[in-house]
C-alpha positions in Angstrom: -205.6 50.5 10.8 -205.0 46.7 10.6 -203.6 45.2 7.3 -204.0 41.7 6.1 -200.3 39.4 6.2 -199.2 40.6 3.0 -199.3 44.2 2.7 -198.5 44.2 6.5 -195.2 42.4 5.8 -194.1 44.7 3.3 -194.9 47.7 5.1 -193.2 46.3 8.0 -189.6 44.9 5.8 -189.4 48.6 4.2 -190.1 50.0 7.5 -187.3 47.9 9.1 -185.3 48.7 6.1 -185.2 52.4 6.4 -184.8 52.3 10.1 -181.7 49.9 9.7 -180.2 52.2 7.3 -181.0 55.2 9.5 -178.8 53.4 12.3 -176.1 52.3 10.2 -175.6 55.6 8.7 -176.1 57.5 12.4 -173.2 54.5 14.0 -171.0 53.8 11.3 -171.5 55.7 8.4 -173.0 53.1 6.0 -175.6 52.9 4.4 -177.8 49.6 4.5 -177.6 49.0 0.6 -173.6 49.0 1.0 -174.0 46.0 4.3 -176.4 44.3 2.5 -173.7 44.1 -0.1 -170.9 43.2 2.0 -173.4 40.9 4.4 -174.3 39.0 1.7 -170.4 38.4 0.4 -169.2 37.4 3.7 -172.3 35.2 5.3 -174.5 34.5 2.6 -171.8 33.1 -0.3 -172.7 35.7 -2.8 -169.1 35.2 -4.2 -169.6 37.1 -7.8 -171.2 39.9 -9.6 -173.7 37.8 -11.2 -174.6 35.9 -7.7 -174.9 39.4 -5.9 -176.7 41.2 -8.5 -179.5 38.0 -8.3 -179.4 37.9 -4.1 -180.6 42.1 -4.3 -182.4 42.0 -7.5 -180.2 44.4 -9.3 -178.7 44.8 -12.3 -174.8 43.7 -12.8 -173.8 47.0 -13.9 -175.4 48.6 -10.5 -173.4 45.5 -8.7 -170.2 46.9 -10.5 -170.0 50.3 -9.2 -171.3 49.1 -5.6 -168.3 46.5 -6.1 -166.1 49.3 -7.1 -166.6 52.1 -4.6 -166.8 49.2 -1.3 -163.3 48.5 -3.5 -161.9 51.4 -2.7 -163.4 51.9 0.9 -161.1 48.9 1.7 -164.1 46.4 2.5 -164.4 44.2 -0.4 -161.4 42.3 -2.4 -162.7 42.3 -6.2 -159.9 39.9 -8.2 -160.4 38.7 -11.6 -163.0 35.1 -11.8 -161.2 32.2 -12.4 -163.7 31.9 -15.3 -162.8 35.1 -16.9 -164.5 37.9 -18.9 -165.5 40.5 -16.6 -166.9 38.7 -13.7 -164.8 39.4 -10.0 -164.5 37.0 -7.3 -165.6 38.6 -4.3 -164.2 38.5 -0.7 -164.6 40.3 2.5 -161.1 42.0 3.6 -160.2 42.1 7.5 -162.2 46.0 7.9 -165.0 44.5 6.1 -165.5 41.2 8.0 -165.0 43.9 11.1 -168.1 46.1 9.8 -170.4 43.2 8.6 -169.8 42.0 12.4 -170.0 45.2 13.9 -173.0 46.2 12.0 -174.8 43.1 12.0 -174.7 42.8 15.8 -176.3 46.4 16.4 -179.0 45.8 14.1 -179.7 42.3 15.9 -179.7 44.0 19.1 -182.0 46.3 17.8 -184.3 44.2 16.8 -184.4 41.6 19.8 -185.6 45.3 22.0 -187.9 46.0 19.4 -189.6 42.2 19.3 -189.3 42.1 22.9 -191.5 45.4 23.1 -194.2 44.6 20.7 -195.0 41.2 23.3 -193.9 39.1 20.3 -192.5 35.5 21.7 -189.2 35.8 20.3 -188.5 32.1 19.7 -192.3 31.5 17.9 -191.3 34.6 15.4 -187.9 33.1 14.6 -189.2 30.1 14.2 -192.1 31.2 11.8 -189.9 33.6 10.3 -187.3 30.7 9.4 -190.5 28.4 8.4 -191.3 31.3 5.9 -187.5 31.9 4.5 -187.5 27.9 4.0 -190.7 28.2 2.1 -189.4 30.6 0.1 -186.3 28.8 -1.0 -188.3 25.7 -1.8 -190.5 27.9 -4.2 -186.5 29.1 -6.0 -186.0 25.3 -7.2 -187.5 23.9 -10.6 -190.7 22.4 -10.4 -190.1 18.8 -11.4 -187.7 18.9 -7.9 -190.4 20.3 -5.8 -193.2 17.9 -7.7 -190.9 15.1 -6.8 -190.2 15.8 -2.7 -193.7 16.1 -2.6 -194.6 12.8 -4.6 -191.8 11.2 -1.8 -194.0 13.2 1.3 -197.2 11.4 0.4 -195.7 7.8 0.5 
């Protein structure tokens, strides 16, 4: 059966999901939810509640607990915002640098073997794949931003 793009992306991303957390649990005991968390603390700048409950579309309180129990695994550092209230700044400690690492490079290796079965040119589907991430974050900024780059690209 042959899907069209769409539904054939997000078959393949929860596909890709589950096998990633199938991995991660079988190598290191972790769940993918829990280095998505920690992945997107240390490499992607998600460096408070409110930023990491936005980056995996979740609510804060949901971010709390996950905050809380990679707390008391020893991954994350959870101190008191400089802003105050309840929000945490949010830091990787030494064993969780070493996981998102660890972690991270068995899931790319994982993937380079599967691309390089499926015949897929490697460089073509990062590039496309990076074309489509960059699209992506061009649709996240206001309108009259994105009205005006393209009013600039016409002249």
């Amino acid at each position: 059966m042959t899907l069209d793009l769409g539904r054939a992306l997000h078959t393949l991303t929860a596909r890709l999901d589950r096998a990633a957390d199938r991995m991660l649990q079988a190598e290191f005991h972790v769940g993918y939810r829990r280095f998505l968390v920690l992945y997107m603390v240390g490499d992607l700048g998600a460096s408070n509640q409110r930023s990491l409950a936005d980056w995996l579309g979740v609510t804060e309180p949901s971010v709390s607990r996950m905050i809380a129990s990679l707390s008391r695994d020893g991954l994350l550092n959870a101190a008191p915002h400089s802003a105050g209230g309840n929000q945490r700044q949010l830091t990787l400690t030494p064993d969780g640098r070493e996981l998102v690492h660890r972690c991270g490079a068995l899931l790319v290796g994982r993937l380079d073997v599967l691309v390089e079965a499926s015949g897929v040119p490697y460089d073509l589907y990062t590039r496309y794949t990076n074309q489509l991430l960059a699209a992506l974050d061009a649709g996240d900024k206001p309108a009259a931003s994105r009205l005006s780059q393209e009013a600039h690209a016409e002249h």
